[in-house]
N, C-alpha and C positions, 0 to 999 in steps of 0.2 A: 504494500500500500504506500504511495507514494503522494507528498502534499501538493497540491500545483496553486499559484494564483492567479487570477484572471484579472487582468488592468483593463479595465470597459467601462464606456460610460451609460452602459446599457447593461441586461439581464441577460440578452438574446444567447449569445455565447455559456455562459454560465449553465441555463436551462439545459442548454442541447449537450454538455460535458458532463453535468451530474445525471442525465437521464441515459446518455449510453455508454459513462465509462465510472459505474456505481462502482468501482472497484478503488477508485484515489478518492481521495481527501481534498474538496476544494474549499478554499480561504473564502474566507467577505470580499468581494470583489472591491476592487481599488477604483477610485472617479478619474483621478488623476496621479500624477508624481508624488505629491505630499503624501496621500492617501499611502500608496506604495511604498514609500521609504518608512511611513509609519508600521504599516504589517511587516516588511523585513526586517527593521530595527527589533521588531517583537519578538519575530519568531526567529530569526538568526539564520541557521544550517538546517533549518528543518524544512525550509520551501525547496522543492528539488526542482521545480520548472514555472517557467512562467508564460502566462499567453497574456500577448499584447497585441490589443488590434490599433489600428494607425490613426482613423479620425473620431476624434471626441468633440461631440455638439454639447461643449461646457461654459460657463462665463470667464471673461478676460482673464479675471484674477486668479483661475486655477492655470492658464494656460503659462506654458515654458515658450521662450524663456524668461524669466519673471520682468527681467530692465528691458521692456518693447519702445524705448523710446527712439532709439537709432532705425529702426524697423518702422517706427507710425513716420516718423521725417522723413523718409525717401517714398512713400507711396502713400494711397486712399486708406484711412487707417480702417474701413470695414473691411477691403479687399486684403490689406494685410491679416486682417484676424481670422478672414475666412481660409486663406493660405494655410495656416498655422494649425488652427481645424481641422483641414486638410492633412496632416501630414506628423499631427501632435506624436502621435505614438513615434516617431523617429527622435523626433527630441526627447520624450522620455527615457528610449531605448540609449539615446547618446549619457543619458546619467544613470542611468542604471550600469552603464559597461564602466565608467569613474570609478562607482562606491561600489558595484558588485562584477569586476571583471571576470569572473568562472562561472557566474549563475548560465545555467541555458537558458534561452527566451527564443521562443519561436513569436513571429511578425504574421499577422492574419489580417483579414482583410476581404470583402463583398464587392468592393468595388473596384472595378477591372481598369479606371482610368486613373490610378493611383500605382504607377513604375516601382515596385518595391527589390528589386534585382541587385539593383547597386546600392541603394544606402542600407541594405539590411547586409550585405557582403560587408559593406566597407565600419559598418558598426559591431562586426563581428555576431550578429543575429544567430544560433545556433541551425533555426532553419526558420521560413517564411512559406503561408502557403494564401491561395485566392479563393477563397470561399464560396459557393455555387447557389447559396440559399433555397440548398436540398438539405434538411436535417441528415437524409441517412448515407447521402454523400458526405456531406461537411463532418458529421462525426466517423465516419470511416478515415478521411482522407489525415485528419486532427489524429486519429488516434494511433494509426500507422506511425507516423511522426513523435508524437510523445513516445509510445513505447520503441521506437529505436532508441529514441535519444536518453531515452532509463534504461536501456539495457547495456549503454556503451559507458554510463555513470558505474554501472554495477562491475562492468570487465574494468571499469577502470581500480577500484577494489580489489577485484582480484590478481588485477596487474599488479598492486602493492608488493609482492614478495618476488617478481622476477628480478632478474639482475640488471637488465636496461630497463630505467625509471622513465617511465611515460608522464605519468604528472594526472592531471585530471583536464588541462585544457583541452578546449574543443579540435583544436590542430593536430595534440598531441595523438587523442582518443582516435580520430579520423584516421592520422597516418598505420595505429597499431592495427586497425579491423582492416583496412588497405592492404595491408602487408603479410595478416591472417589468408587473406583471400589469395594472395600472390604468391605466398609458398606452400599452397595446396596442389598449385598448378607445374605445369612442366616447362613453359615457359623462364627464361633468366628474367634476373632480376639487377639491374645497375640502384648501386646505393650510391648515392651523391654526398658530400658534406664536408668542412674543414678538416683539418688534423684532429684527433682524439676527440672525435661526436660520438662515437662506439659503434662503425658499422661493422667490425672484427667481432663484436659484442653482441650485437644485433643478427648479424648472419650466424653464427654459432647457438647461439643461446635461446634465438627466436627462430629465424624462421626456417633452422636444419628441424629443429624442436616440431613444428608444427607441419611439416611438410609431412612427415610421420612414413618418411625412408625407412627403409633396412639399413641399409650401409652408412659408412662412416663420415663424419665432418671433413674434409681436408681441406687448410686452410695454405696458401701459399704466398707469399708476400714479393710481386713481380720485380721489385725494386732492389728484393736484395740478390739476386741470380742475375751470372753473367750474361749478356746478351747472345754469346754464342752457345750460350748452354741451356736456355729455356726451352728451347724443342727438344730436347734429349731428357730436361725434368718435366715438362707436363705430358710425353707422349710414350717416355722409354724409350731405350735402345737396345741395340743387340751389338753384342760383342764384336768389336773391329770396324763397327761403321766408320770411326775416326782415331785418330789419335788421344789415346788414352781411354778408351772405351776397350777394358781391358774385361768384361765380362758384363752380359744381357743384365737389364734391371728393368722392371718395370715404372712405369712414371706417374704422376699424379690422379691421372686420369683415369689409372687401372687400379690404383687404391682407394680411389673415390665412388666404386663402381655401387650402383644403387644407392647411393648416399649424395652428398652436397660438394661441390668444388668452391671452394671462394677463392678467388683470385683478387687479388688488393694489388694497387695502383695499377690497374688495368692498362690506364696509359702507356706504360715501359714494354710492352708489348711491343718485339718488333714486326715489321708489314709481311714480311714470309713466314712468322708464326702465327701472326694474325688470320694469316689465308686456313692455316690447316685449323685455326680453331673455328674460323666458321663453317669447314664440313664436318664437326663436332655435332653443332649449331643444328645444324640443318638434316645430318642423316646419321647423325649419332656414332658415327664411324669417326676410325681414326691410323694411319701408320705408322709405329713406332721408329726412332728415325733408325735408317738404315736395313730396313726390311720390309719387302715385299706383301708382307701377311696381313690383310684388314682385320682389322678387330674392332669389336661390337663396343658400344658404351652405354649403360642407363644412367645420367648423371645431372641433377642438376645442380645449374650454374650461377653462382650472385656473382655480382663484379661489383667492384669498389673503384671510388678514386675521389679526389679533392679536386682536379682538374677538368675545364670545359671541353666533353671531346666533341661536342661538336663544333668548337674553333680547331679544337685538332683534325676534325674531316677536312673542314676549309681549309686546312693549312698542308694538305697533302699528309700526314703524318700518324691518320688513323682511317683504315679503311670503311669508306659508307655502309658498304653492304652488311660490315660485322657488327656496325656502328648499330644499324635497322634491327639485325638479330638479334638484337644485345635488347632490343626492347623497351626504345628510349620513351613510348608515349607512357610507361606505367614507372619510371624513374622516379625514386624515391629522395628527398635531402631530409639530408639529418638535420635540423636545426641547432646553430653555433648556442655556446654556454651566454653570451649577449643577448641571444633571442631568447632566454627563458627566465627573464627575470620576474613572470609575473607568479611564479612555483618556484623561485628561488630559495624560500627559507623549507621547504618541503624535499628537494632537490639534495638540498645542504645537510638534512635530515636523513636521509638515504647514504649518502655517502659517507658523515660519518661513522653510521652504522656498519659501510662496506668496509671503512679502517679501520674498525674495533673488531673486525676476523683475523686482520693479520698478525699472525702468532705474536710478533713480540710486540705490540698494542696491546693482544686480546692480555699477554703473561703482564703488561704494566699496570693494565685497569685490575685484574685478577688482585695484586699487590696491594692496589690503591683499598681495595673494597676491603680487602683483609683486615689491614692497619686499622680501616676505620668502622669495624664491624657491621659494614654492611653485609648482603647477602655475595658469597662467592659462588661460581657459576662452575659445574664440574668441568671434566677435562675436554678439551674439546667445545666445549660451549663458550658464549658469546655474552657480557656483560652488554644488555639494551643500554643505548645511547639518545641523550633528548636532546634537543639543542632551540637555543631560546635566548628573548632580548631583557628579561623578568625572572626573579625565583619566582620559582613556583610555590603553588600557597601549599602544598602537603610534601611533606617528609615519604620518598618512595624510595625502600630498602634495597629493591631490585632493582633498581634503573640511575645511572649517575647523568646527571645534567649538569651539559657544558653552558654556561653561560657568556654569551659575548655581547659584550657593552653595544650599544646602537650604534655609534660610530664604526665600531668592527662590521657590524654586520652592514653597514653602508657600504665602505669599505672594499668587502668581498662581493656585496651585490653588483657594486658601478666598476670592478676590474675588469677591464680589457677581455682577461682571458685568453689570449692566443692559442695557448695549447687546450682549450678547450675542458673537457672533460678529464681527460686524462692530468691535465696540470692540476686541475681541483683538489683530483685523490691524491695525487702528490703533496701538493701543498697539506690539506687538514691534516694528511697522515705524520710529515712532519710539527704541526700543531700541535696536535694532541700525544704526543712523544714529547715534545719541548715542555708542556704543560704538565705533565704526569710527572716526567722524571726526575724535577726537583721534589715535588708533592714527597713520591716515595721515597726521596733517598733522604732528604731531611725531614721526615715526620716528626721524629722527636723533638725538632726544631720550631716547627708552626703547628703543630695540633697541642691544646691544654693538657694541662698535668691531669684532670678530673674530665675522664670521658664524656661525663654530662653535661658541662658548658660546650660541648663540641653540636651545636643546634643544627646546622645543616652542612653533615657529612658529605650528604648527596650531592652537592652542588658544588661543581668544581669551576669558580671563574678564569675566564681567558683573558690576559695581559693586552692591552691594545695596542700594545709597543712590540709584544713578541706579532701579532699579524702582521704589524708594520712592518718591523727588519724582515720577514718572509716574504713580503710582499714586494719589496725594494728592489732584490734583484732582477727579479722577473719582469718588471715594467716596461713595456714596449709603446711605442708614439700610438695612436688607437688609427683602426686601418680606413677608417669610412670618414673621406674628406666634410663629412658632414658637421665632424666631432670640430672643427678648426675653423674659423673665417679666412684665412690663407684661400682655401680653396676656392671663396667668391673674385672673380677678377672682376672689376668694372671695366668695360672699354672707351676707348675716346668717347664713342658717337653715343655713350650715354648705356649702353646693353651690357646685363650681365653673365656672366658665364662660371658654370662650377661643374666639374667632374664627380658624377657618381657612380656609387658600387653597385653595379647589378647583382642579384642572385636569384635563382629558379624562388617561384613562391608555387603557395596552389593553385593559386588563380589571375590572371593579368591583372584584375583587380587588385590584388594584395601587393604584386609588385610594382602597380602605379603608385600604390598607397606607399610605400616604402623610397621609393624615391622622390615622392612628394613630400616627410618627414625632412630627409634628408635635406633637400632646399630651402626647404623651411628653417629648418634650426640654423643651418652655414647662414642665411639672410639675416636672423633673427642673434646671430653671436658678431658679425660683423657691423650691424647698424646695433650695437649696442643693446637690443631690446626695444628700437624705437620701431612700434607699430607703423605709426603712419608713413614713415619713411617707407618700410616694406609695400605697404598698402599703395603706396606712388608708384615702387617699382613692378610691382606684380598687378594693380587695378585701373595706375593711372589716375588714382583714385587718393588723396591724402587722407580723406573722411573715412576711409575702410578701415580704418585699425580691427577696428571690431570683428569685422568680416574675415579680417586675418588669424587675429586672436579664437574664434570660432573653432576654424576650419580645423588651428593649431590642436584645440580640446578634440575633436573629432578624432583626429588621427593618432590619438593618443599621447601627444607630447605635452609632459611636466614641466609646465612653463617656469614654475617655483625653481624647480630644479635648474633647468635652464641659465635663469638670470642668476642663480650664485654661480653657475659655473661662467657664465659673461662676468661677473665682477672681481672673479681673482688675480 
C-alpha cells in the first residue's frame, strides 16, 4: 500500500484514483503549492508519488509565482493570469523539484492544447500523461504508470545491498531496469563513462549476474596488452604461428565460452583485430591466430571505454561496421561522481560501509569497539558504518558513527573528483584509517579514567583538517569551462563566445539542458552576478534579470552557491 497525493484544484482526479486503485492511500488533495508543501512538511517520506495536473482555475493569490509584478508590467494582467492558469502545475512542479528533488511526480492533464513534452523533461517530471476523459481509460493509463514507477522505488530497495550503488534517483532507477533488460539479451553492450564510474563493477557484478550465463566472467583490460599481441590473447594461438609462440593456448574468447567477455578501453583495439572481432559479432565464429580451424563461440560481449568512438569512426581509427555491432543506439554512460551530488551523502554512506570490509579497517574498527565496549563483530564480519552532519540522539552499540563537520561534508560534496568513484574509496578508506588509528593507539590517552563519563563511544568525529591535507593533493583545475569566467570571451563587434563540454545524456533535452547551465553560470561568474547585464546579453533585454534568474532556478543552479563562489 502505497501513499500518493493529488495537487488539483478539482475532485475529478481524486474520485477516479480512489475508485479504481482502492488499493493506495490517497492524501487530502492539495489546491495549490502552499497546500502541498503543507501535506509534505507533514507527512515527510511517507508520500511515495504525487499526481499533478497543470491548470488550476484558482485566485491570484494562490497562484506561483507569488512577486507577478514583473509579469503584470510586460502584458494585459488578465491575459497574464490566464497564462499562469494555464500552465500553474509546471511552476508548482519547478518547487517541488527545489524542496523535494527525488519525490516522483507524474504531470496529467485533459487538455490536448497544453505541450507538456518539454517542461515536464526538463523539470525532471518522473512521467507525464494526457488524459482522454474516459474514466476506465484514464485510470488504466494513470495506473500503469504509478505502478511502474513503485515498482522501480521498491528494486531501488532492493538495489540497497549490490555493490554498484544506484541511488534512488529517477536517472539512476531508469539506467538499472535498462540494463536489466540489456543483459538478458544476446546483443553487446558499450558502457560509456569517465575513469572509475564502475563499468569493470557494473559489467561483473551486474549484468554477467543477470544475464544468468553458464560460463565465466572474463574480464580483459585492452590497454594493458601489446598491440601485436591482442589477437593471439582474445582468439588463441597455436604453436609456431610466430615467434615465441612456443606452445597452443587458448585465448579469451574460449574461456569466456557461455559466459560474458568484457573488454575495457575498447578503443586500443587495433583495425585488423577489430575486423576479426566483428565476425565474432556477427557469426559467433572465430580463428585462433595461426590456424586454419573455425571455432564456434556463445559469448556475450560488454565493451567499455571513456573515449568518443564515434569521433574515433570519423577519424579513420575505429571501424563503422564494428562501431554499429557494438550496439551504439542502446549505449549506456555511467554518470561522473559531479553528476550525483543530489544522493551524495547516501553514496558516501555506501562507500564507507564498502571501506569498513577491508581487512585492516574492518581489524581497526574491530579494536576501536573493543576499547570502548561497544559490540564487537565476529571474525569475518563487518562493524555497520553511519555517516552524518549531527550526533545522533541515541546511543547504538552496534553501529559507530563517523561524524563530519558541514564544512567537510561540503567539502567532499563540491570536489572535482577526477578519478571519480574509485578516488572516493580511496580517499575515505585513507580517512577513516587516519581517524581510527590514533583513537586506538592512544586510548588511554583520550578516553576517561571512569568508563561512565565516556557518553558517546559510538561517535567517532572527523578532523576537518585531516579531509583537508587528503584533499590537497588531489586537487585538479575543474574540467567544465563553465566552472571559470576565462572561458567567456567577449568579441570586438560586441558577441560572446565560450567553449563547452559535451557529454551523451538520455535525452537531447537533458543535454541542451546541460549546456545551457553551463553558459549560464560562465555569464553569471564573469559579469559578477549582474542579472541585467546577462539579461542584455542573452534578451537584448536589461529588464530581464528576472527572466534570467528564473530560467537559472529551473535548470537547477544554486545561485546562493554560485555568488560565494563569484566573490572569492
Amino acid at each position: 500500500m502505497s501513499s500518493i497525493l493529488i495537487v488539483d484544484d478539482e475532485d475529478k482526479y481524486l474520485e477516479l484514483c480512489k475508485r479504481f486503485m482502492p488499493e493506495h492511500v490517497f492524501l487530502p488533495p492539495a489546491r495549490n503549492y502552499r497546500e502541498a508543501a503543507r501535506l509534505l512538511g507533514r507527512h515527510g517520506d511517507g508520500v511515495d508519488l504525487v499526481l499533478l495536473d497543470v491548470h488550476f482555475d484558482i485566485p491570484e493569490a494562490d497562484l506561483l509565482p507569488a512577486d507577478k509584478s514583473s509579469l503584470m508590467a510586460k502584458g494585459d494582467p488578465a491575459r497574464v493570469l490566464e497564462r499562469l492558469r494555464r500552465g500553474q502545475g509546471l511552476h508548482i512542479l519547478d518547487h517541488l523539484r527545489r524542496d523535494y528533488p527525488d519525490l516522483p511526480v507524474i504531470v496529467m492533464t485533459s487538455r490536448d492544447d497544453l505541450p507538456l513534452e518539454a517542461d515536464a523533461e526538463r523539470l525532471n517530471a518522473e512521467d507525464y500523461t494526457y488524459l482522454l476523459d474516459d474514466d476506465y481509460l484514464d485510470a488504466r493509463s494513470l495506473k500503469l504508470q504509478i505502478e511502474g514507477i513503485l515498482a522501480r522505488r521498491r528494486r531501488a530497495a532492493a538495489a540497497a545491498n549490490e555493490p554498484f550503488y544506484w541511488g534512488e534517483t529517477s536517472s539512476m532507477l531508469a539506467m538499472r531496469r535498462r540494463l536489466s533488460i540489456l543483459a538478458r539479451g544476446r546483443l553487446p553492450i558499450i558502457l560509456l563513462g569517465e575513469t572509475g564510474t564502475g563499468k569493470t563493477l557494473l559489467a561483473r557484478e551486474f549484468i554477467h549476474h543477470r544475464s544468468r550465463r553458464k560460463g565465466p566472467f572474463v574480464a580483459v583490460d585492452l590497454s594493458t596488452i601489446p598491440r601485436d599481441l591482442m589477437a593471439a590473447h582474445l582468439f588463441g594461438v597455436v604453436k609456431g604461428a610466430y615467434t615465441g609462440a612456443t606452445a597452443t593456448r587458448d585465448g579469451v574468447l574460449a574461456r569466456a565460452h557461455e559466459g560474458t567477455l568484457f573488454l575495457d578501453e575498447i578503443g586500443n583495439l587495433n583495425l585488423d583485430v577489430q575486423k576479426s572481432l566483428l565476425t565474432v559479432l556477427q557469426d559467433s565464429r572465430y580463428h585462433p591466430v595461426g590456424s586454419v580451424e573455425e571455432r564456434q563461440v556463445d559469448v556475450k560481449i560488454v565493451v567499455a571505454t571513456n573515449e568518443d568512438l564515434g569521433a574515433m569512426v570519423r577519424d579513420g581509427r575505429f571501424r563503422e561496421d564494428l562501431h554499429m555491432r557494438l550496439n551504439p543506439a542502446t549505449a549506456v554512460t555511467l554518470p561522473s561522481l559531479r553528476a550525483r551530488k543530489d544522493d551524495f551523502q547516501e553514496l558516501m554512506r555506501s562507500f564507507f560501509n564498502r571501506v569498513a570490509s577491508d581487512p585492516y579497517i574492518r581489524d581497526l574498527l574491530a579494536q576501536y569497539a573493543e576499547q570502548r565496549g561497544l559490540w564487537v563483530p565476529d571474525a569475518g564480519q563487518t562493524m555497520p558504518i553511519a555517516v552524518g552532519r549531527n550526533v545522533p540522539t541515541k546511543v547504538d552499540p552496534r553501529r559507530i558513527h563517523l561524524l563530519l563537520q558541514p564544512s567537510s561534508f561540503k567539502l567532499l560534496r563540491e570536489f572535482p573528483w577526477p578519478g571519480n568513484f574509485r578516488q572516493l574509496e580511496m580517499m575515505l578508506s585513507n580517512l577513516v584509517a587516519l581517524t581510527l588509528v590514533d583513537l586506538v593507539d592512544r586510548a588511554e590517552l583520550v578516553e576517561p579514567d571512569d568508563p561512565s563519563q565516556a557518553s558517546r563511544p559510538d561517535v567517532v568525529p572527523i578532523q576537518p583538517r585531516t579531509v583537508r591535507e587528503l584533499l590537497r593533493p588531489m586537487e585538479v583545475r575543474e574540467v567544465a569551462s563553465a566552472t571559470s569566467h576565462e572561458g567567456v570571451v567577449e568579441a570586438e563587434d560586441g558577441s560572446h563566445h565560450l567553449g563547452v563540454k559535451l557529454e551523451p545524456g538520455d535525452s537531447l533535452n537533458a543535454v541542451s539542458c546541460a549546456v545551457e547551465r553551463q553558459y549560464l553560470e560562465a555569464l553569471y561568474e564573469k559579469y559578477q552576478g549582474d542579472l541585467a547585464r546577462i539579461a542584455k546579453i542573452l534578451l537584448d533585454d536589461p529588464s530581464g534579470g528576472r527572466k534570467v534568474q528564473l530560467r537559472m532556478n529551473q535548470l537547477g543552479i544554486k545561485l546562493r552557491k554560485l555568488k560565494r563562489r563569484t566573490q572569492r
